[in-house]
C-alpha positions in Angstrom: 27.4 -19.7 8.1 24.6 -20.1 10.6 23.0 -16.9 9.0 23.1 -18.4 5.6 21.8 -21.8 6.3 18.9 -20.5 8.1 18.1 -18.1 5.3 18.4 -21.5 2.6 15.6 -23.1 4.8 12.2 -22.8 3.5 10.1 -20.6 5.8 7.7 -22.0 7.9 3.9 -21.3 7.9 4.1 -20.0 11.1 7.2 -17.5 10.2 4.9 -16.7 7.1 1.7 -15.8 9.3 3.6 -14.2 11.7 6.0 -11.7 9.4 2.9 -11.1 7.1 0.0 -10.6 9.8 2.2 -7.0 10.4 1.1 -5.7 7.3 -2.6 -5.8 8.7 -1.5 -2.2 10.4 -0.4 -1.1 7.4 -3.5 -2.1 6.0 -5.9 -0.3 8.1 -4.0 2.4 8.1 -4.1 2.6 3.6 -7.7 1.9 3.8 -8.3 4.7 6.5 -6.4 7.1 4.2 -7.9 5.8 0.6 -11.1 5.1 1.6 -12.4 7.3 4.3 -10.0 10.5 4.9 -11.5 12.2 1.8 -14.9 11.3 2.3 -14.7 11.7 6.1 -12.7 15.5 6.4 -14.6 16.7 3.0 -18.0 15.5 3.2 -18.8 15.0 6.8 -16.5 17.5 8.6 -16.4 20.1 6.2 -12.8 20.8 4.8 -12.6 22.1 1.7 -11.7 18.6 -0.7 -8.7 20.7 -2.2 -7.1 21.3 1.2 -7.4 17.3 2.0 -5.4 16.5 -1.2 -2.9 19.5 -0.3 -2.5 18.1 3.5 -2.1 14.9 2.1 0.5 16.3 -0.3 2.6 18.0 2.4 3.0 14.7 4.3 4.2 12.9 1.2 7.0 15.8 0.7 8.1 15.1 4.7 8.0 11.1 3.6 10.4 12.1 1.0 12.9 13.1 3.9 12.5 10.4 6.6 11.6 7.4 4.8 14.8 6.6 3.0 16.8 8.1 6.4 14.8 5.5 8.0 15.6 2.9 6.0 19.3 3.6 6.5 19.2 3.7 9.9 17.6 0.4 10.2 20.5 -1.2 7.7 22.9 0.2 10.0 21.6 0.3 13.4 23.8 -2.2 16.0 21.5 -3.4 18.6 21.3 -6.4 21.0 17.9 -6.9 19.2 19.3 -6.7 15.6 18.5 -4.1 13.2 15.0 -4.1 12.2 12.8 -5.4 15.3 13.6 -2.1 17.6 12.2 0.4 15.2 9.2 -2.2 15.0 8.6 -2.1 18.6 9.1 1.6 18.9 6.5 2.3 16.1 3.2 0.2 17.4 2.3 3.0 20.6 2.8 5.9 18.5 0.8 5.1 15.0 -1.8 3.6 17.6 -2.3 7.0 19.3 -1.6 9.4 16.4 -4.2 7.8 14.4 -6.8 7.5 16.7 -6.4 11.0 17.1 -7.0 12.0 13.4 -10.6 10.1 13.3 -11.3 12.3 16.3 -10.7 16.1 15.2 -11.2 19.3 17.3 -14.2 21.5 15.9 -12.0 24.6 14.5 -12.4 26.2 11.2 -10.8 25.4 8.2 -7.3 26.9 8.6 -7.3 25.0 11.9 -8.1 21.6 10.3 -6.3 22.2 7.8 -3.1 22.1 10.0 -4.5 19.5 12.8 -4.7 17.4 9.4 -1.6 18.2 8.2 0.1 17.4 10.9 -1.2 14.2 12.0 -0.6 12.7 8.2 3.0 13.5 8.7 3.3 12.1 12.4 1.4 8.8 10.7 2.7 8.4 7.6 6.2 9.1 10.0 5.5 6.4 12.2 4.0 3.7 10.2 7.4 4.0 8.4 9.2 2.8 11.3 7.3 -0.2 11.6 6.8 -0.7 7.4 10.0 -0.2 6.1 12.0 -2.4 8.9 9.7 -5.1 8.1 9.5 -5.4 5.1 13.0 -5.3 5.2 13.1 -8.2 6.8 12.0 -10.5 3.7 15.2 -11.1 1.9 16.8 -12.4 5.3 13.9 -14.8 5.9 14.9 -16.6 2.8 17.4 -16.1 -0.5 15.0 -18.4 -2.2 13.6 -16.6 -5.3 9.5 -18.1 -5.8 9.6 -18.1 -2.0 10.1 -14.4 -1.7 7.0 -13.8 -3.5 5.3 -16.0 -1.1 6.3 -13.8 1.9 5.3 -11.1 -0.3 2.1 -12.6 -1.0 1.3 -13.0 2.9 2.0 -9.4 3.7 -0.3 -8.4 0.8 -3.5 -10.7 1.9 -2.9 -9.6 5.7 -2.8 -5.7 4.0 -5.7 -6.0 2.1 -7.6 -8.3 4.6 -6.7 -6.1 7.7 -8.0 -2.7 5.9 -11.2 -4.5 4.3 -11.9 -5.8 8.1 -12.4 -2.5 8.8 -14.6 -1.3 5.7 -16.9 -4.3 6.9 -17.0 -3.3 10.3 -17.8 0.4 8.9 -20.9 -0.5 6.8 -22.0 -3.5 8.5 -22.2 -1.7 11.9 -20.8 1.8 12.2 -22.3 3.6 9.4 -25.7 1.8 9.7 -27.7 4.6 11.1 -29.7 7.2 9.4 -27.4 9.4 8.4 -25.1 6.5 6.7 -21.5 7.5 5.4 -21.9 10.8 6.4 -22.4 9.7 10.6 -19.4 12.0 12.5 -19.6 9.9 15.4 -19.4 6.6 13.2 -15.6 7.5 12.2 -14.9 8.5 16.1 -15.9 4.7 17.3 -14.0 3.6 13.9 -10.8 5.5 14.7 -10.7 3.3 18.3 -11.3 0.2 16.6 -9.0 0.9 14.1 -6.1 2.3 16.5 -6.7 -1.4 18.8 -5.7 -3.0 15.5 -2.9 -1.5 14.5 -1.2 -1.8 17.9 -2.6 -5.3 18.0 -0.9 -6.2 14.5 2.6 -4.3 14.9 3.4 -6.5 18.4 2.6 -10.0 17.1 4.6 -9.6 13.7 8.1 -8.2 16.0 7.0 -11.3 18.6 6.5 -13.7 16.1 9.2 -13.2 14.2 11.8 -11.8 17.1 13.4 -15.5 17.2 15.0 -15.0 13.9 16.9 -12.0 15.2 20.5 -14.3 15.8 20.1 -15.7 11.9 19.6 -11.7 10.3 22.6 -9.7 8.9 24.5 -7.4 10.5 26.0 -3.9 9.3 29.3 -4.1 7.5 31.7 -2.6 9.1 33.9 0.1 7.2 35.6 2.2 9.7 34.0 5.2 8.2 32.5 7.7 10.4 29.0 8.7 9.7 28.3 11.7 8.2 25.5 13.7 6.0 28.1 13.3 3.1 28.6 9.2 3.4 24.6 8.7 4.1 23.7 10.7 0.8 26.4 9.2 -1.1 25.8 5.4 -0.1 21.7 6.2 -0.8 22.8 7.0 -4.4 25.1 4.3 -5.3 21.8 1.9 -3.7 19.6 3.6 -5.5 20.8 4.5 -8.6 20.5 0.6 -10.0 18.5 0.7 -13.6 16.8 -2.0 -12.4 15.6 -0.3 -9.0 14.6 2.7 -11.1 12.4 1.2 -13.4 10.4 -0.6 -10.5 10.7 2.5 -8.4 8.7 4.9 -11.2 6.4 1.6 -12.2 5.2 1.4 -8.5 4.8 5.0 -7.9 2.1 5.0 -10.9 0.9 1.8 -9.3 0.3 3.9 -6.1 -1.6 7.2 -7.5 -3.5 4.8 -9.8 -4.3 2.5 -6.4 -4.7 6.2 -4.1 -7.2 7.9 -7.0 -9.3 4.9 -7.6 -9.7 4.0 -3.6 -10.5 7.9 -3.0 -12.9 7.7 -5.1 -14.5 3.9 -5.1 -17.4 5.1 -2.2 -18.1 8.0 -3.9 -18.3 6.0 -7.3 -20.4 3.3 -5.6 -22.8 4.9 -3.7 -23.3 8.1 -6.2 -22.2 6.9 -9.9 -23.7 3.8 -9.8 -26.4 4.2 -7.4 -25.6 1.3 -5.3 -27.3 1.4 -1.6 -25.3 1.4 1.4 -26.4 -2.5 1.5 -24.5 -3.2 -1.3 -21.8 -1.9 -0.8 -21.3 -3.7 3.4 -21.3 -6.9 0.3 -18.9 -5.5 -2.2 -16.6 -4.9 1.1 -17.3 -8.2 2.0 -16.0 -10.0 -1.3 -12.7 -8.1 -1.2 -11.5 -11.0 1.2 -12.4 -13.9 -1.7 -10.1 -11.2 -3.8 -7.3 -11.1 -1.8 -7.4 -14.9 -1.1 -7.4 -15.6 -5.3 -4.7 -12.9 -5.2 -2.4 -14.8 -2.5 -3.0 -17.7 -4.3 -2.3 -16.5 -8.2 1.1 -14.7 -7.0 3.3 -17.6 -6.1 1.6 -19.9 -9.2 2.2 -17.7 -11.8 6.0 -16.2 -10.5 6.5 -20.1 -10.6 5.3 -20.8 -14.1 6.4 -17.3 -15.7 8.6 -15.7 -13.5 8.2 -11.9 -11.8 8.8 -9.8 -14.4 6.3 -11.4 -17.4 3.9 -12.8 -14.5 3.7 -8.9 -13.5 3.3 -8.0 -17.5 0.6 -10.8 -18.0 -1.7 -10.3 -14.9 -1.4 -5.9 -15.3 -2.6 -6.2 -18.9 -5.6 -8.3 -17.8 -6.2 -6.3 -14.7 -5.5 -2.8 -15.7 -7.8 -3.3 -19.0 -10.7 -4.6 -16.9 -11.1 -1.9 -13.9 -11.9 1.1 -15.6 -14.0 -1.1 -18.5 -17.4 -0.9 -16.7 -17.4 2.4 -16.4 -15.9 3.4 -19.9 -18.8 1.5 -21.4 -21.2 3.1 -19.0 -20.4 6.4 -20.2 -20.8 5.3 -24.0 -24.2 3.7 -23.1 -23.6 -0.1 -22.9 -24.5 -0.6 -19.8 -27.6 -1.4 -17.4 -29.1 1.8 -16.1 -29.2 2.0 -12.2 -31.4 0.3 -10.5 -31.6 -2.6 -13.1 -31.1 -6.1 -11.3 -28.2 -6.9 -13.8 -26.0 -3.6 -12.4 -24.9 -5.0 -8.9 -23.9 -8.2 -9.4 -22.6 -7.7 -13.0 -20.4 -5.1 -11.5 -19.2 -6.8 -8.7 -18.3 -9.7 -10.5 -15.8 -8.1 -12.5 -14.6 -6.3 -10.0 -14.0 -9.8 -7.7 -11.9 -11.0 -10.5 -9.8 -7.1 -11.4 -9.0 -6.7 -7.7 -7.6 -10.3 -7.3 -5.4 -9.9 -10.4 -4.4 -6.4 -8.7 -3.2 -8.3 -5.8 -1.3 -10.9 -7.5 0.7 -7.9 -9.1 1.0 -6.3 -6.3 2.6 -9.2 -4.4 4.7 -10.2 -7.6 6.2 -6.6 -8.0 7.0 -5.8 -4.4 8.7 -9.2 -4.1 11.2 -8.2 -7.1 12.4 -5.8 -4.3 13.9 -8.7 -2.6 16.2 -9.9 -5.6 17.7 -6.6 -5.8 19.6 -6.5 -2.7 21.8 -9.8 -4.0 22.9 -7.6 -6.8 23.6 -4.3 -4.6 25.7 -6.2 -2.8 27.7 -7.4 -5.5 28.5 -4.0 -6.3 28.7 -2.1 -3.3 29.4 -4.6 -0.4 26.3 -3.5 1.7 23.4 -5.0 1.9 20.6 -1.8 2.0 17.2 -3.8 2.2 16.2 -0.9 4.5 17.0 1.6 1.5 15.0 -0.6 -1.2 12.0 -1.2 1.1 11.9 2.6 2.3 11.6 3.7 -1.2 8.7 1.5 -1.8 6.9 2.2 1.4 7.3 5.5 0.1 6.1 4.9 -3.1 2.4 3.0 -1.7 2.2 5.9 0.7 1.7 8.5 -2.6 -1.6 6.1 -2.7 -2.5 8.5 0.0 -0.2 11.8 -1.7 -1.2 12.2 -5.3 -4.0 9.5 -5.6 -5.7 11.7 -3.0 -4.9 14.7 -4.5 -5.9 14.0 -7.8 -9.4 12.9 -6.4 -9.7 16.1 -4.8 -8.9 18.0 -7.6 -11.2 15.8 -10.0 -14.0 16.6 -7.3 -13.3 20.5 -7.7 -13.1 20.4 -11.1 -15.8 18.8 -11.9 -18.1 20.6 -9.0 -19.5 17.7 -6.9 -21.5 18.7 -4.2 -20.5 18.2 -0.8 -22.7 16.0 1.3 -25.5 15.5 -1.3 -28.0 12.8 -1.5 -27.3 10.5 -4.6 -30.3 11.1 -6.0 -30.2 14.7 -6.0 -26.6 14.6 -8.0 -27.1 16.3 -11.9 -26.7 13.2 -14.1 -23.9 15.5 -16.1 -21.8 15.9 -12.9 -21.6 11.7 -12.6 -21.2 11.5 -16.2 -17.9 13.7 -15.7 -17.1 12.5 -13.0 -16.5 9.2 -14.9 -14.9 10.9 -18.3 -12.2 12.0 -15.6 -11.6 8.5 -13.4 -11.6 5.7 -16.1 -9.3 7.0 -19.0 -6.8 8.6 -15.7 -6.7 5.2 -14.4 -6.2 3.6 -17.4 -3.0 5.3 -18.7 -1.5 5.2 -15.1 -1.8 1.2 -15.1 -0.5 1.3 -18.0 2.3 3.6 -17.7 3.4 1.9 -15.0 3.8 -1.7 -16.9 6.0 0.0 -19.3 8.4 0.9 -16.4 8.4 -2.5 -15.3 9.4 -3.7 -18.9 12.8 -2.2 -17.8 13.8 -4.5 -14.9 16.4 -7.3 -15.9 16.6 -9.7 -12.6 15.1 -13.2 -13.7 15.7 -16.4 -11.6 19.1 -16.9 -13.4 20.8 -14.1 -12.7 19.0 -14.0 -9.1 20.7 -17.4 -8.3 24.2 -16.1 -10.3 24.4 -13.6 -7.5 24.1 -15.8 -4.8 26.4 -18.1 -6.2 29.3 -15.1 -6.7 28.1 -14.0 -3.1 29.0 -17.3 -1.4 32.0 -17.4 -3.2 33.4 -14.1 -1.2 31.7 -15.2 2.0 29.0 -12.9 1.9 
């Protein structure tokens, strides 16, 4: 009874700050990956674009193993500490360390970074799941209360986006200021300390600060059944195989490679395809905190006034039809040359406004996660938050999989040049290279809406199940 009446309380700012600063790690860590890896290990170190995308690639196959095994172990652990805050606690030393170590790469070949690459992705993307997934996790137990969700939601998404933009302002307002700009080797050695500092930083205060909740969280059902391969595969399935999961499951993962290809891409685009100086784009960095402040602030107001699944529809359709607009119309001729006054701020303006709308879907969609565990319940008798939130950490990490790899492979295809000066770039390579981003971006968003079109959880039913759950005592 204690456990429920805690979880009917509203959450507190502080509980809201606290759970949500986490995601900051989680953050710095996507914005390393997205914005930097690509441009940092094929541009600046040498590797072969192709091979980064593959690396990448591999690591997502070895997150299709541990992640959901992760997030069944941390709906069943039994600890003095509950089940989620141990694997946080375990997790901040070892992301911390590994990826430090991937800004900091040995001088071998390219077999040899190929593998060092390799490897570390897997131990990162392996540890930052042991920290993600658990808390995440942790939002339907802070509250059952349906807008509130998406304000939890909303926190870990501004601390996300905040924490990783920290670090592309710190890169371009003072690590990649010398005279070799973005492509500086020892810029992404001081950034990979920084970095690292963070993300250790960021994983203790969100287990501290929310540690004193551990007496109110759930605890695993007991069965009497022993644990085996067979009953872990089999109780995955019967969580996982709910149409409503599905459709948000295959609507994020297009959310992600849309997300991954247009953030391994968006220096490149920036500095080379619309000729914007380094200056320009330390302030385009900058604005992404006004975005992610609108964004925290739309989510919340319109799951209130429309609920998740058409305040998800509404803000996609304006968002997804906006980002790749500027540079469809640059490619048919409507828009200012480089160089003309009108490009920068015209450019950034809409972009201000896309990314904010991104965010609020972003926070809107992940929270619809949380309303899903009422209704597994129901039908199972377990609650598997773990499960749910291990699938979608999974799901953002293809951001790094086949957004990456599909950058990579648009890079090949197209035959950009490796560590050339924008100016020097053959007007026809840009020109392609924009024929291939804005109309793939475009049909991803959009894919991706259609999914959601197939979940069926509104408020009503969200509150039915709690209702039928309190009537069985769970």
């Amino acid at each position: 009874m204690a456990t429920q009446a805690a979880m009917a309380e509203k959450p507190s700012v502080w509980l809201k700050l606290a759970h949500g600063s986490g995601a900051a790690a989680f953050g710095i860590k996507n914005n390393g990956f997205d914005y930097f890896l690509l441009l940092f290990y094929g541009t600046v170190i040498g590797l072969e674009p192709g091979l980064v995308g593959l690396a990448i690639l591999i690591a997502l196959v070895a997150d299709a193993i541990s992640d959901p095994l992760v997030g069944y172990w941390s709906d069943n652990l039994r600890s003095r500490w509950g089940r989620r805050h141990p694997f946080m606690y375990a997790a901040a030393l070892p992301v911390a360390l590994s990826y430090f170590l991937l800004w900091n790469p040995p001088d071998w070949g390219q077999t040899g970074l190929f593998f060092y690459l390799t490897a570390l992705a897997v131990l990162i993307r392996t540890f930052i799941t042991f920290y993600e997934t658990p808390s995440s996790a942790l939002i339907p137990e802070l509250t059952r209360d349906y807008e509130e969700r998406t304000s939890l939601q909303a926190y870990r998404l501004f601390f996300g986006w905040s924490g990783g933009n920290l670090m592309s302002v710190v890169m371009f307002g003072a690590l990649l200021t010398g005279p070799l700009g973005m492509r500086d080797p020892h810029a992404y050695a001081t950034y990979g300390i920084v970095a690292s500092l963070l993300i250790f930083a960021t994983i203790m205060i969100s287990a501290l600060g929310t540690h004193s909740r551990i007496p109110y969280l759930h605890r695993p059902v007991e069965t009497g059944e022993r644990y085996s391969l067979r009953r872990i595969f089999r109780e995955m399935v019967e969580t996982l195989s709910e149409k409503s999961f599905l459709a948000l499951f295959f609507a994020t993962v297009l959310f992600a490679i849309a997300t991954g290809l247009s953030a391994a891409l968006a220096f490149l685009m920036l500095n080379y395809f619309w000729g914007f100086s380094e200056f320009q784009i330390f302030i385009w960095t900058c604005t992404v905190f006004f975005s992610a402040l609108l964004g925290f602030l739309l989510a919340p107001w319109t799951t209130r006034k429309l609920g998740k699944k058409r305040a998800t529809i509404v803000l996609g359709l304006f968002a997804f039809t906006i980002q790749p607009a500027p540079v469809l119309l640059r490619l048919v001729g409507l828009m200012p040359e480089n160089g003309d006054p009108l490009l920068f701020p015209l450019v950034l303006g809409i972009n201000v406004i896309d990314l904010a709308l991104i965010i609020a879907v972003q926070a809107v969609a992940y929270s619809m996660i949380a309303d899903l565990v009422e209704s597994n319940q129901l039908r199972t008798g377990r609650r598997s938050e773990g499960v749910y939130y291990a699938a979608m950490t999974f799901t953002r990490k293809t951001t790094q999989g086949l957004g990456v790899l599909a950058a990579g492979l648009i890079l090949s295809l197209i035959d950009f040049p490796e560590g050339a000066d924008p100016a020097t770039v053959d007007p026809d390579t840009l020109w392609r290279l924009g024929a291939f981003y804005a109309p793939a971006l475009l049909f991803l968003w959009l894919a991706a809406l259609a999914f959601v079109t197939r979940y069926r959880i509104d408020k009503q039913s969200h509150e039915d199940n709690l209702r039928r759950l309190a009537e069985q005592g769970g």
